[in-house]
VMD Tcl script that draws the C-alpha trace (Angstrom):
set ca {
  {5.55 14.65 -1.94}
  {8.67 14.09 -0.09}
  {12.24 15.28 -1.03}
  {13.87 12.67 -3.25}
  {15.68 10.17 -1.62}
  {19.40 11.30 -2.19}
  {21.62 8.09 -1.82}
  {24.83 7.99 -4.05}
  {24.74 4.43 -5.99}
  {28.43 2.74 -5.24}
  {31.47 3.68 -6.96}
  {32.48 1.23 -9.85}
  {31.19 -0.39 -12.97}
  {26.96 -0.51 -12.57}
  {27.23 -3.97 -13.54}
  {29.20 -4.51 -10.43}
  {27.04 -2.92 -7.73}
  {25.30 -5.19 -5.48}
  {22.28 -6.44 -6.40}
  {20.62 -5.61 -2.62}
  {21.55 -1.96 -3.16}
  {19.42 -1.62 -5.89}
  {16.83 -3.78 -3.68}
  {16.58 -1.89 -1.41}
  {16.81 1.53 -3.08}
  {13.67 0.73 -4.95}
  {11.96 -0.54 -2.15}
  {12.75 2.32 -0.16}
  {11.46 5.19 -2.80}
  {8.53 2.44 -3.77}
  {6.93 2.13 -0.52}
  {7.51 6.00 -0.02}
  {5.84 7.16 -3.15}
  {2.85 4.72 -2.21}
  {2.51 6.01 1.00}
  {2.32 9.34 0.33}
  {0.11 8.85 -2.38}
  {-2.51 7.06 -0.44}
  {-2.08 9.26 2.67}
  {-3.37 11.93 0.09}
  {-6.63 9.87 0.09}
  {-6.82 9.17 3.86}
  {-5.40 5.84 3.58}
  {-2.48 3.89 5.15}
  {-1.07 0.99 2.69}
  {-2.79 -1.82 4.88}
  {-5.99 0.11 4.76}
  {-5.70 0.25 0.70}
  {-4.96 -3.65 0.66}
  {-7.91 -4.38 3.19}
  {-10.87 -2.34 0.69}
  {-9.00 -3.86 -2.43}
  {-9.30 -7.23 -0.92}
  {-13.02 -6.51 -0.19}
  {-13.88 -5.57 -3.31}
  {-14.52 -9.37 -4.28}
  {-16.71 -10.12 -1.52}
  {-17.41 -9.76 1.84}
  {-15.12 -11.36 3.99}
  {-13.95 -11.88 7.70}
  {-11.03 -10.26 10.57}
  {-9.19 -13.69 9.78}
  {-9.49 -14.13 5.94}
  {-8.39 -10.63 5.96}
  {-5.36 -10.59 8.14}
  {-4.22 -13.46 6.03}
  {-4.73 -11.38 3.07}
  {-2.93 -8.71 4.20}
  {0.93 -8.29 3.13}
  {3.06 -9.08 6.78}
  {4.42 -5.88 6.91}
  {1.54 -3.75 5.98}
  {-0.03 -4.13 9.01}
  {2.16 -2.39 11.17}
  {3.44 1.53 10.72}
  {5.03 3.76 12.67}
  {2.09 5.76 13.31}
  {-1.54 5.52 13.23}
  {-3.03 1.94 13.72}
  {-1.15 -1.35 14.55}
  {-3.28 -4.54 13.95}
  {-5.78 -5.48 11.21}
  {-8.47 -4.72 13.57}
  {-7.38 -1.24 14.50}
  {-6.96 -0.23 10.63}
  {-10.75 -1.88 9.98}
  {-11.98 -0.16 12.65}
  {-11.04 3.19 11.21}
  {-12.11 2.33 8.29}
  {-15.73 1.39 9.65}
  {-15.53 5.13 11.34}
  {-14.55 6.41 8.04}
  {-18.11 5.37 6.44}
  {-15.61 2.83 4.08}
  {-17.05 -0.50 5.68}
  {-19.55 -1.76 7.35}
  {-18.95 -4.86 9.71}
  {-21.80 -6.76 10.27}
  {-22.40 -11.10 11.60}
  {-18.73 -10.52 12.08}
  {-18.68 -9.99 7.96}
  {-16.87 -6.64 6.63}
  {-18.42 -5.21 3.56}
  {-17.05 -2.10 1.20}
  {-20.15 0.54 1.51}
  {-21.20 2.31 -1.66}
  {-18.89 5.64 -0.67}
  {-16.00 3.03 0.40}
  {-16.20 1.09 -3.11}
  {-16.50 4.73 -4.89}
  {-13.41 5.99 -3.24}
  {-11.70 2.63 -3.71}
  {-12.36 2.99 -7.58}
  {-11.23 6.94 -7.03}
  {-7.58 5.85 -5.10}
  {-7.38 2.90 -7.78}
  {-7.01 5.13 -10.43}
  {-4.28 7.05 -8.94}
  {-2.56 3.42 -8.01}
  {-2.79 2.67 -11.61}
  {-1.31 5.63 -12.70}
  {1.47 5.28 -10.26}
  {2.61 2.14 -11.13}
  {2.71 2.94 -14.80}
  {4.90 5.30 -13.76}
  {7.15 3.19 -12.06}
  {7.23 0.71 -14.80}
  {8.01 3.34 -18.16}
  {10.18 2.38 -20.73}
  {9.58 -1.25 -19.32}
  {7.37 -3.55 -21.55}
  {5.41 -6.41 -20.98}
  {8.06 -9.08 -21.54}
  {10.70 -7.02 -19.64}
  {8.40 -6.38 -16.97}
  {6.81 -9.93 -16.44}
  {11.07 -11.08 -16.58}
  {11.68 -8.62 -13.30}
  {8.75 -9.97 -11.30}
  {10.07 -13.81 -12.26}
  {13.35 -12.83 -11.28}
  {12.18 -11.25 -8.24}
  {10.29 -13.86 -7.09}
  {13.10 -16.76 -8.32}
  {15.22 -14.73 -5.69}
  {12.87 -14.65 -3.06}
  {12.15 -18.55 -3.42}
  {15.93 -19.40 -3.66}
  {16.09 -17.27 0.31}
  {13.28 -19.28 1.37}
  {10.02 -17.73 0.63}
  {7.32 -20.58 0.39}
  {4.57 -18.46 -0.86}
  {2.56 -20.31 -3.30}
}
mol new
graphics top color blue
foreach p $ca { graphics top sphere $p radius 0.5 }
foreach p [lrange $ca 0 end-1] q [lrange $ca 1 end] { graphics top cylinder $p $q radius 0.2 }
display resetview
């Protein structure tokens, strides 16, 4: 695991620090602690949203890269496009592609289930001391936010 993220919160009442600091800090030590935790598997984040989208059904290059968060798909390292993370993930034994159709194979959905786990037990780490109510408020607030700066996701 990585050092913690040392960044002094802004001087003043908490009440009064800006709302994107806060943002952003969270995002920041979110997408670091999922990272890391799925790099311990052999994963990148993309590659961990590609087999959980498969585990419904087979699907396609297309109905995939439009299942895929926009910023997943590209890292700093390692592969760039959709294709280039299914393709190591085809190499890995994870999926099969076949009639242009990508399929979880019985080690990729066992693994899956395997990294799911630790996924689950990361984000009820992120989310103690919150409750239902309190958490299901934060995502509606969240998302309230993102629609009032123009996000058109339905």
């Amino acid at each position: 695991m990585s050092d913690p993220i040392d960044r002094e919160a802004p001087s003043g009442n908490p009440t009064e620090q800006m709302l994107s600091y806060w943002i952003n800090l969270v995002d920041t030590l979110l997408t670091t602690r999922v990272n890391e935790s799925l790099a311990e598997h052999g994963l990148t984040r993309a590659q961990w949203q590609l087999m959980n989208t498969l585990t419904a059904r087979p699907q396609t290059t297309e109905e995939l890269s439009q299942s895929l968060a926009p910023a997943a798909a590209t890292t700093e390292e390692g592969p760039r496009t959709v294709e280039e993370h299914l393709d190591e993930l085809v190499e890995s034994g994870w999926l099969v592609a076949e009639g242009g159709m990508y399929t979880l194979t019985s080690t990729g959905r066992t693994s899956g289930e395997r990294v799911a786990a630790v996924v689950e037990e990361l984000r009820a780490e992120i989310t103690e001391g919150f409750d239902d109510s309190q958490y299901q408020m934060v995502v509606q607030a969240l998302k309230t936010m993102a629609r009032n700066l123009g996000w058109e996701h339905a």
